[in-house]
Backbone bond lengths (Angstrom), bond angles and torsions (degrees), N, CA, C in turn:
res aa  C-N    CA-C-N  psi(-1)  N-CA   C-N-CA  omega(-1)  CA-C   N-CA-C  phi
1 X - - - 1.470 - - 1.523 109.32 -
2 X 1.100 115.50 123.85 1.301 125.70 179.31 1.923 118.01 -71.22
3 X 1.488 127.50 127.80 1.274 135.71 -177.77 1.329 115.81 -19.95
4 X 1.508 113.36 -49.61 1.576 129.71 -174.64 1.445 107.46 -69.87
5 X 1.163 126.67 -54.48 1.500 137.99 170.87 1.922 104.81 -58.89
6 X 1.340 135.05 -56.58 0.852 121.80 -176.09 1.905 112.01 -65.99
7 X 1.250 112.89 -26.87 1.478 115.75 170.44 1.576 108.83 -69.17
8 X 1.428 105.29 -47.41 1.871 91.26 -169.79 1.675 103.89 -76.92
9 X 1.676 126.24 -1.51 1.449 99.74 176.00 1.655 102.26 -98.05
10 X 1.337 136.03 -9.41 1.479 149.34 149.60 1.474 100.26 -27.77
11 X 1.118 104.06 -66.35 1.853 120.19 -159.42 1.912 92.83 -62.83
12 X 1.892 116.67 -60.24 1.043 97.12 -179.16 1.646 121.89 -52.25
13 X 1.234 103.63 -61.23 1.544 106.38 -175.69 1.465 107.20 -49.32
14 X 1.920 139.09 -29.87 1.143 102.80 -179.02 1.916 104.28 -67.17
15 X 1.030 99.95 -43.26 1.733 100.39 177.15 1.484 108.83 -23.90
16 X 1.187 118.94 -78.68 1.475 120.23 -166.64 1.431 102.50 -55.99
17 X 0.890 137.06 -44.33 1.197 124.11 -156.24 2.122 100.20 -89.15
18 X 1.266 105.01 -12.54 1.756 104.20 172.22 1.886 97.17 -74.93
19 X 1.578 94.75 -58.26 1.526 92.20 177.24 1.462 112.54 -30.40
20 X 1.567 131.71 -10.90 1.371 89.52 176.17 1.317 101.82 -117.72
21 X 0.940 132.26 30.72 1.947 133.68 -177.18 2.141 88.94 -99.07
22 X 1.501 98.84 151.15 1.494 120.00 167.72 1.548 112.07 -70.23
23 X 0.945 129.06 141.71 1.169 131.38 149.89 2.075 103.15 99.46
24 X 1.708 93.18 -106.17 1.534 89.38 170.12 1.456 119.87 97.33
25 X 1.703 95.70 81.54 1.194 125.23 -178.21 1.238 142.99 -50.14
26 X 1.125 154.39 118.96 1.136 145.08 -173.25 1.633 133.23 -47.14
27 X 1.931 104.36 -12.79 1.249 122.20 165.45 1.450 106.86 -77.80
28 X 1.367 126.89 -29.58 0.951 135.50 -171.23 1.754 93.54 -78.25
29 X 1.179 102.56 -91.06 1.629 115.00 -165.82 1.666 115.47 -49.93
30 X 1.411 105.38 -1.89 1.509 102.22 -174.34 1.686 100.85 -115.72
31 X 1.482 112.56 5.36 1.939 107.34 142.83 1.569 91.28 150.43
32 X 1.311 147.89 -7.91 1.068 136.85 -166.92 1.611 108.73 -49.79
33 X 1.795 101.87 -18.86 1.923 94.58 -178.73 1.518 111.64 -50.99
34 X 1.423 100.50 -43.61 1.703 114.81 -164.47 1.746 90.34 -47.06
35 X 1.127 135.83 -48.58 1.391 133.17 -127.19 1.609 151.64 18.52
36 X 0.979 138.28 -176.18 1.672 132.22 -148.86 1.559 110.85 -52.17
37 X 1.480 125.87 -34.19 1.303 123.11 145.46 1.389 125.01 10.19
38 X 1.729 102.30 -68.89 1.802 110.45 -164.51 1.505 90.43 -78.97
39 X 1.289 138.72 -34.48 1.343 138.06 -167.19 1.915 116.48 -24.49
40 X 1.590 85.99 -61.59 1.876 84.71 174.97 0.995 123.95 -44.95
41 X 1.759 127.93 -52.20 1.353 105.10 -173.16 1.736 100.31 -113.99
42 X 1.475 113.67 57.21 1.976 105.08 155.00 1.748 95.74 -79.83
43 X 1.051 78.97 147.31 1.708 112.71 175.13 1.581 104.88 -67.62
44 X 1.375 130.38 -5.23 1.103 109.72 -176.17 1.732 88.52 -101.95
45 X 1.887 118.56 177.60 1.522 124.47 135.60 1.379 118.17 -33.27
46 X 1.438 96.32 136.04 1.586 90.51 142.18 1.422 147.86 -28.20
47 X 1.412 77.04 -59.58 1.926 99.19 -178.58 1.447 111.80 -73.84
48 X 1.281 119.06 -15.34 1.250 119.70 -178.24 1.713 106.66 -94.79
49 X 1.449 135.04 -39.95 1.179 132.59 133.57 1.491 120.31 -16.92
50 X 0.997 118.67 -77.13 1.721 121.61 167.24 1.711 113.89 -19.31
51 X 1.478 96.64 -78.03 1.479 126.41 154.43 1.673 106.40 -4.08
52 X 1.425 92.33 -96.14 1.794 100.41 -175.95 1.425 108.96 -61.02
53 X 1.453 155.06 1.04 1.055 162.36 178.67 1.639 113.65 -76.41
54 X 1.802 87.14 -51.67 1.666 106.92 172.63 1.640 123.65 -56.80
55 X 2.039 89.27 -48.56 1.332 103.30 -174.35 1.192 100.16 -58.08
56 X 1.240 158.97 -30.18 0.990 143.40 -92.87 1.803 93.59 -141.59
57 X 1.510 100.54 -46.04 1.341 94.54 170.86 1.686 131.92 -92.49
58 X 1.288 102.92 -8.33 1.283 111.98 162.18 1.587 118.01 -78.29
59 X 1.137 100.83 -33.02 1.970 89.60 162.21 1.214 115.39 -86.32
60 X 1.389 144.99 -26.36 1.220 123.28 -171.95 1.797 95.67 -83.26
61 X 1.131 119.60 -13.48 1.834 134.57 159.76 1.602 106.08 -41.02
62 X 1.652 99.76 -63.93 1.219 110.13 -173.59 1.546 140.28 -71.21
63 X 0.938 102.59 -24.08 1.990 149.50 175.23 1.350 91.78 -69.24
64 X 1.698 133.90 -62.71 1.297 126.43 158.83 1.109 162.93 -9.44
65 X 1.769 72.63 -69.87 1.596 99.97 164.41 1.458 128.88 -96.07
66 X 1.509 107.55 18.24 1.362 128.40 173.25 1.554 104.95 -109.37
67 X 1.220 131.45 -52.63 0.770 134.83 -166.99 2.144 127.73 -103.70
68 X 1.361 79.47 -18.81 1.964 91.88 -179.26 1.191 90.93 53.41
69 X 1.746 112.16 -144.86 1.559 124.19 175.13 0.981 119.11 -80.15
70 X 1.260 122.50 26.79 1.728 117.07 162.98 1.287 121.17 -72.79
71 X 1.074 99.44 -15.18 1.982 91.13 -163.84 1.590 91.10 -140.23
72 X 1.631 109.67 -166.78 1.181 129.29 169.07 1.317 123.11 -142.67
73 X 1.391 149.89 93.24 1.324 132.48 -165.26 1.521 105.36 -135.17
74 X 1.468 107.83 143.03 1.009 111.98 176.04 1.769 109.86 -121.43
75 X 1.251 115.35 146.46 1.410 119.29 -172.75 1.552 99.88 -119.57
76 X 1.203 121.17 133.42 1.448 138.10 134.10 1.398 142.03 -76.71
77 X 1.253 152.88 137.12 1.489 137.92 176.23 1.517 78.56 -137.52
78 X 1.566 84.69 155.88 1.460 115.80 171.61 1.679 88.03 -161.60
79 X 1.766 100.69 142.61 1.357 119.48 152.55 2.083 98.80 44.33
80 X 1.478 102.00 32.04 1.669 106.45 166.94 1.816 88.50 73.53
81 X 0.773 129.32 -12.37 1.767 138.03 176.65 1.647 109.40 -58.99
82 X 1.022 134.42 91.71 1.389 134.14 -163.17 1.906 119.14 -81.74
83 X 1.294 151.93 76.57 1.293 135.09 174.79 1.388 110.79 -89.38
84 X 1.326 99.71 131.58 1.772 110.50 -169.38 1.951 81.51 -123.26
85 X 1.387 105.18 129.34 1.518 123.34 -159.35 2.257 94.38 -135.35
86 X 1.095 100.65 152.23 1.738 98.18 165.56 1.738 89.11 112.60
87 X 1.748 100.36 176.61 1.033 106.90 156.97 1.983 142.20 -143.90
88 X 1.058 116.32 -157.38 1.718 102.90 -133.67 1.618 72.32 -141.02
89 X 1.560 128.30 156.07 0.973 153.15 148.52 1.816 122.02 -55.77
90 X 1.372 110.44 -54.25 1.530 96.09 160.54 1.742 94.01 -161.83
91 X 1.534 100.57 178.68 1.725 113.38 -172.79 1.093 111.75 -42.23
92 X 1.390 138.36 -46.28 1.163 135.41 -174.57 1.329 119.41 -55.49
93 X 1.411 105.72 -39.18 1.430 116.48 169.91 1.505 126.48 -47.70
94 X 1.503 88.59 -44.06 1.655 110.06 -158.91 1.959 92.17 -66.87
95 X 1.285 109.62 -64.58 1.506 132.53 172.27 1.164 98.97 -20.38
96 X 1.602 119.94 -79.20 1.584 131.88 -166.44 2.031 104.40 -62.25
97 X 0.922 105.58 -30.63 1.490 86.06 161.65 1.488 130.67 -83.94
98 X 1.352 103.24 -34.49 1.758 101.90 179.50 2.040 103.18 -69.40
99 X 1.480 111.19 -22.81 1.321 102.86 -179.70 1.720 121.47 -79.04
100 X 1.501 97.34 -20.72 1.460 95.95 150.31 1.214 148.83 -90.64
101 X 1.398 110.35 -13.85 1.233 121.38 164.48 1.061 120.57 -66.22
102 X 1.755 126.49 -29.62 1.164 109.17 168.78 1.448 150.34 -109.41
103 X 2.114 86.72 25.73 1.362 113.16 154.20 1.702 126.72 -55.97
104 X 1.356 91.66 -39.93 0.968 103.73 -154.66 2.290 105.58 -63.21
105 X 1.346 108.84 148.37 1.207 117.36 -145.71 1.651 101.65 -69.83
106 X 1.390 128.04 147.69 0.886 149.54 178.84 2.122 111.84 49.80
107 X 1.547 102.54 47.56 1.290 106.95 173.20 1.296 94.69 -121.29
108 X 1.544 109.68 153.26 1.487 127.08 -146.10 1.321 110.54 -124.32
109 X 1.542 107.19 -23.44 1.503 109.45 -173.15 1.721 101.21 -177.35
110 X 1.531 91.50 131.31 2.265 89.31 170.68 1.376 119.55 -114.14
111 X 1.263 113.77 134.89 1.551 121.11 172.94 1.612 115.24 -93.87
112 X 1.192 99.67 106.44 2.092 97.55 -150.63 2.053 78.64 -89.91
113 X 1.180 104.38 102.51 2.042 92.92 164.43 1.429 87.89 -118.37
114 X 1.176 128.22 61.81 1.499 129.74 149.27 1.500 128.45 -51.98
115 X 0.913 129.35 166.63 1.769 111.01 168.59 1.390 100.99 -155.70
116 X 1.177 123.90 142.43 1.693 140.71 171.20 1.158 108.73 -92.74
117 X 1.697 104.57 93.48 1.253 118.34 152.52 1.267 111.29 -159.19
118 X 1.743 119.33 -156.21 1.428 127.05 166.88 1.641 100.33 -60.57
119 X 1.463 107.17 151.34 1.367 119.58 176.19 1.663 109.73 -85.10
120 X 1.193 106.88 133.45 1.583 133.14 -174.69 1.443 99.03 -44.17
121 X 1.658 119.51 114.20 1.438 128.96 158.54 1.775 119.67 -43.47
122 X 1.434 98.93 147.26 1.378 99.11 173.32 1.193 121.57 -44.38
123 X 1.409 133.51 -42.59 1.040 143.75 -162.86 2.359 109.36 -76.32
124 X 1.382 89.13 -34.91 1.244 87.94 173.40 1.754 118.60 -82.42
125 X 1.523 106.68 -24.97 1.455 92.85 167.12 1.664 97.56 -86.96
126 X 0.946 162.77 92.40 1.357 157.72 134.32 1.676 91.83 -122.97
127 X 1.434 109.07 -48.31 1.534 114.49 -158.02 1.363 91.35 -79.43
128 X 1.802 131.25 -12.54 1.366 108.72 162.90 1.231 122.22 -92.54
129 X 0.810 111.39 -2.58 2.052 136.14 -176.71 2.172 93.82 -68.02
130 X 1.342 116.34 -70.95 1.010 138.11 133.34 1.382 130.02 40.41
131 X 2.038 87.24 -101.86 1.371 120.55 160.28 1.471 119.54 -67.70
132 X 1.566 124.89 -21.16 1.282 115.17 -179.98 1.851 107.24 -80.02
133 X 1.255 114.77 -41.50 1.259 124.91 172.07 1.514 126.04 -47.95
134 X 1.657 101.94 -39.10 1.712 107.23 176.64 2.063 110.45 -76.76
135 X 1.452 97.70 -37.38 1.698 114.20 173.19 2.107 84.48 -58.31
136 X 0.618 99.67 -87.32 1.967 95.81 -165.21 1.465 106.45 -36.00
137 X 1.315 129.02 -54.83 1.418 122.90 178.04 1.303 117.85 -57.79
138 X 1.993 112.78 -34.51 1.886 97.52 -177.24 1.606 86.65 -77.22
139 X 0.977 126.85 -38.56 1.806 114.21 -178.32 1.414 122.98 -33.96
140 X 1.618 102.01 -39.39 1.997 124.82 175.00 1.543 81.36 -59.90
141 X 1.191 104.30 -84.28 1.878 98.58 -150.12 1.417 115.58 -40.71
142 X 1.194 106.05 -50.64 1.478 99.37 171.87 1.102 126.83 -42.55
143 X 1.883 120.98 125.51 1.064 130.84 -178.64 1.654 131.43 -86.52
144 X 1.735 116.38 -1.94 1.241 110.54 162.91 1.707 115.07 -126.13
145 X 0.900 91.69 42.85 1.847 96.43 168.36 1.582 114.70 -138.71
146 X 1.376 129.05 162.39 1.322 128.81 -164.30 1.725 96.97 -108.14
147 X 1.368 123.56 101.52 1.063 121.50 -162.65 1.876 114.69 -54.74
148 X 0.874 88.22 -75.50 2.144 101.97 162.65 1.538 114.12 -32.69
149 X 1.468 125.89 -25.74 1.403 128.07 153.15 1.705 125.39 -45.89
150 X 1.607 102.75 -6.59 1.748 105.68 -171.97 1.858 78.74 -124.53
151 X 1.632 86.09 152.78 1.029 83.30 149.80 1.691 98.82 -154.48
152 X 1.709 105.53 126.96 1.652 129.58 -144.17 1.882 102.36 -91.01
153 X 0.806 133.21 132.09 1.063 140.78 158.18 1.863 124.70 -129.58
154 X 1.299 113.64 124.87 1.237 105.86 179.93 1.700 115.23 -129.78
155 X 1.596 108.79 155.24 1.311 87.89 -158.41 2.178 79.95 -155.03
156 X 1.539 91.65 109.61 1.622 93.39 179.54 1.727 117.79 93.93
157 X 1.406 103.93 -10.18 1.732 121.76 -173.03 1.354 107.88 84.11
158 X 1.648 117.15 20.59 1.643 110.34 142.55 1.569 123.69 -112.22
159 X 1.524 120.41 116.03 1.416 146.00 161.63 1.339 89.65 -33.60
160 X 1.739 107.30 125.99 1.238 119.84 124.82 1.425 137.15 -127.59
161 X 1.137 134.63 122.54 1.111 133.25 -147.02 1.849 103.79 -112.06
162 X 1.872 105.37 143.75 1.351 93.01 -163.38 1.875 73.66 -129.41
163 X 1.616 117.92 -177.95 1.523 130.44 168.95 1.157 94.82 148.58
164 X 1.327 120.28 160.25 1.473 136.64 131.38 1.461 115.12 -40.93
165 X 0.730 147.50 99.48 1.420 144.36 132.87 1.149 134.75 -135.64
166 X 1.500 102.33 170.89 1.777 101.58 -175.43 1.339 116.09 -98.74
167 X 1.491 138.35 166.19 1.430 131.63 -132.79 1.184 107.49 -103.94
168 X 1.328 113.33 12.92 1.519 109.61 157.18 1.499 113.25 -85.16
169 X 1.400 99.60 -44.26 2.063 101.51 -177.66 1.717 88.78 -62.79
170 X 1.507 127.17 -57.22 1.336 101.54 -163.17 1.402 142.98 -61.42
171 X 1.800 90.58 -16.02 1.565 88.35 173.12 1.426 107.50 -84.05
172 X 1.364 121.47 -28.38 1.344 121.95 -174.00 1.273 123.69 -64.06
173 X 1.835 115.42 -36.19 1.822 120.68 165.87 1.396 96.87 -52.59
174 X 1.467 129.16 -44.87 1.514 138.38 -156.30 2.297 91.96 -53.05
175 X 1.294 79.50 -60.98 1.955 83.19 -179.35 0.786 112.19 -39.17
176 X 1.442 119.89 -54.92 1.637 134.20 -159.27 1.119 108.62 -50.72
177 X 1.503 101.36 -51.62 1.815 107.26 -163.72 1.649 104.55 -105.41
178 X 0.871 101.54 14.79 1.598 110.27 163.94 1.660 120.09 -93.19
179 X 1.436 123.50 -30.20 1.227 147.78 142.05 1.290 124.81 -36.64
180 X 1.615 116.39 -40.14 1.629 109.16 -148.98 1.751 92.03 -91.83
181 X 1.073 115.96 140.40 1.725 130.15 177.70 1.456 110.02 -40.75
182 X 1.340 143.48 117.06 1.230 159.93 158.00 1.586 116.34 108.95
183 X 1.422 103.85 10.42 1.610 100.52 153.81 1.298 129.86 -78.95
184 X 1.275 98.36 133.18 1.650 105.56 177.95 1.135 112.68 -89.18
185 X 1.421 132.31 -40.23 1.542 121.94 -165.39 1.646 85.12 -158.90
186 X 1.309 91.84 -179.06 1.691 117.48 -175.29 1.074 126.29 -134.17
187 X 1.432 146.81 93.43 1.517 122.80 -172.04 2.004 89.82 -108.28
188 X 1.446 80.69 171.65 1.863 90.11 -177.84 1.629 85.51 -119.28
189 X 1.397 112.93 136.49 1.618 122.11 151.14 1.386 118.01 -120.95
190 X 1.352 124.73 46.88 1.396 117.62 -179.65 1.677 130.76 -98.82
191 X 1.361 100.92 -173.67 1.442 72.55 178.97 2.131 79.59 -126.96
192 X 1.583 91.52 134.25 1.516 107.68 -176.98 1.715 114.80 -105.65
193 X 1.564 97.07 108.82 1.063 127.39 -158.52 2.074 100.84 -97.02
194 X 1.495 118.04 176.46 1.219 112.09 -165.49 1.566 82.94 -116.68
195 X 1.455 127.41 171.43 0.986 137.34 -164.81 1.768 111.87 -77.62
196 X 1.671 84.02 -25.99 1.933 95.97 -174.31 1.746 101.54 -75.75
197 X 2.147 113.54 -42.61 0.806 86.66 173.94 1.383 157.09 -66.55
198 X 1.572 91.22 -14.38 1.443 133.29 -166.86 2.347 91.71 -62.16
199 X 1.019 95.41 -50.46 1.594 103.90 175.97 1.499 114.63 -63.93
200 X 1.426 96.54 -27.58 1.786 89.87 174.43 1.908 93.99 112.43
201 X 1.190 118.18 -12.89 1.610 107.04 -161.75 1.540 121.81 -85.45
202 X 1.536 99.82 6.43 1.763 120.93 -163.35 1.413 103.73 -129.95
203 X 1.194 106.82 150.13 1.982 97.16 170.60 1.700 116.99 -89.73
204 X 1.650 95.49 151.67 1.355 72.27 -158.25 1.874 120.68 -86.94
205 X 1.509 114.58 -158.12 1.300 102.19 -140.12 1.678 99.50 -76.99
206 X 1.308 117.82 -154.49 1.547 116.06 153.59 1.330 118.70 -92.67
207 X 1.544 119.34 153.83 0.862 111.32 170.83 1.883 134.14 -55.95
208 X 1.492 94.81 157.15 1.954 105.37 176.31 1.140 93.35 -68.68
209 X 1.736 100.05 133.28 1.517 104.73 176.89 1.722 106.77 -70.53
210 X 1.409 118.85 174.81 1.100 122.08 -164.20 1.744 119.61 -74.45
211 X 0.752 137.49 136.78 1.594 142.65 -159.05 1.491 124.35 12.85
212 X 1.381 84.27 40.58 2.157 102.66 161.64 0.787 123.55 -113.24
213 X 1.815 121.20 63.52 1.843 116.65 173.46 1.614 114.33 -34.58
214 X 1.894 101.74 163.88 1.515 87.75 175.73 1.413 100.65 -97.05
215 X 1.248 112.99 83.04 1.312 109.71 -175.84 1.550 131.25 -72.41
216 X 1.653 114.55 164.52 1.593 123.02 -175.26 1.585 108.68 -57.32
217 X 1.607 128.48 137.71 1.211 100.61 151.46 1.293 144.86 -66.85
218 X 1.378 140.10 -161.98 1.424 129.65 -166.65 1.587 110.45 -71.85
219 X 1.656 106.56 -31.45 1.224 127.95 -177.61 2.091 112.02 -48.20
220 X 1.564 95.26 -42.20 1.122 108.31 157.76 1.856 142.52 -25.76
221 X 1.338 109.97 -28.06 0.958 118.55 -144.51 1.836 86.33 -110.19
222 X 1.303 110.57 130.08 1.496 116.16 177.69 0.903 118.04 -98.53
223 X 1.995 117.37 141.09 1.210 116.37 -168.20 1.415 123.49 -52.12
């Protein structure tokens, strides 16, 4: 069995087997299937891995304790890059979580895609559990992109995709997972780097301003 094939049936089987847990975390759905494996070559530090690990559980900590069972939110970090995904009972809600999240220590910037409504049925996070797994596996097959360079989160059957990369891989993951069966839309949250920086030989860029993905246009969005 070839590396690529033994990774994309990993990715399915972690899927099925998340499909059956309640709820469904953003540690979970934002790549923990892959597991420590991909670690060596993410594009971020170590220490900066660590970093978003922390962030990560102190806001969905905090989100908690703001919200109890009212809501549902799941947070991602990448590269100190914050996406807070799920939804919230009303604005105030939405507000009081993105304002804590980006207390929280060494986060750099928040992507609030919250939404005010009822919180997403089991059944719809499984089918995003799912869709994030098939987006990572067509990413495996694909032969000119670095699959582990994304890291996919979906929440409702819209992809958002976060990494370092430069704007050829980002529009190109954008295809990928724009392709795979039960996506609805696509947003990009990355941070788009130059090929030199990408090598390390440039400094790197400035930071994403604060909760302005570079998102898809409307055109984006599949029938």
């Amino acid at each position: 069995m070839t590396l690529n094939a033994s990774l994309r049936l990993t990715l399915l089987a972690g899927a099925l087997a998340a499909s059956t847990l309640i709820g469904g975390c953003a540690l979970l759905v934002g790549g923990a299937i892959v597991g420590s494996s991909m670690m060596a070559t993410d594009r971020r530090t170590s220490g900066t891995q660590v970093e978003d690990q922390a962030i990560e559980f102190k806001a969905v900590r905090h989100a908690g304790d703001l919200l109890g069972e009212r809501g549902h939110v799941n947070v991602t970090s990448y590269n100190r890059l914050v996406l807070v995904t799920g939804e919230v009972p009303t604005e105030a809600d939405r507000a009081a979580v993105e304002q804590a999240v980006a207390r929280i220590e060494n986060v750099r910037s928040v992507v609030n895609e919250l939404t005010v409504t009822l919180p997403s049925s089991i059944g719809n996070r499984s089918n995003d559990t799912l869709i994030t797994s098939k987006v990572k596996a067509s990413m495996v097959d694909a032969k000119d992109v670095q699959a582990n360079a994304y890291k996919v989160v979906t929440e409702r059957a819209v992809v958002y995709l976060m990494g370092r990369v430069t704007e050829r891989e980002a529009n190109r993951g954008a295809d990928i997972a724009r392709g795979v069966s039960g996506v609805r839309k696509v947003v990009k949250v990355f941070d788009v780097v130059t090929e030199a920086e990408l090598a390390g030989t440039a400094p790197a860029p400035a930071p994403v301003p604060a909760t302005v993905p570079v998102a898809e246009p409307a055109s984006a969005v599949k029938p």
